[in-house]
N, C-alpha and C positions, 0 to 999 in steps of 0.2 A: 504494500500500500504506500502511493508515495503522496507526500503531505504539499498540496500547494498552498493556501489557506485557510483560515475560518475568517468568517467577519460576524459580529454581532451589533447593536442598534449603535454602541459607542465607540468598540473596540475593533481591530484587524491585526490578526498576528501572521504573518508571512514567514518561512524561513528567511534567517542567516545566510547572508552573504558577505564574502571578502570586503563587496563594494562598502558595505557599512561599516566596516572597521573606524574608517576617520571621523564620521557623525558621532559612535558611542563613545573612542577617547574622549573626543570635545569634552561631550556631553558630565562624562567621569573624571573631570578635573577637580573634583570638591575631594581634600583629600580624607574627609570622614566616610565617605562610601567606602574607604579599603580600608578602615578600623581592623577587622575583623578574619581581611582575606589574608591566605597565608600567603599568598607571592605578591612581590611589589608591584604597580605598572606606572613603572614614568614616564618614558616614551612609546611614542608609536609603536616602536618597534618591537618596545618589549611584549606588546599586548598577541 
């Protein structure tokens, strides 16, 4: 079964893709989001 989306009245979850890598760094520059996670991400690249 392969997964293209769901959509419901607010929400839309699509796979992951590569191309979204640079939108979610952006987005995970607050550095209390990674409190908790065991590996660092400072850059791009590390992600």
């Amino acid at each position: 079964m392969e997964f293209h989306e769901l959509q419901g009245e607010r929400i839309k979850l699509i796979p992951l893709e590569f191309d979204h890598i640079p939108n979610l760094y952006e987005y995970s520059e607050h550095p209390e989001i990674w409190t908790h996670y065991p590996a660092k991400i400072r850059t791009l690249e590390d992600s």
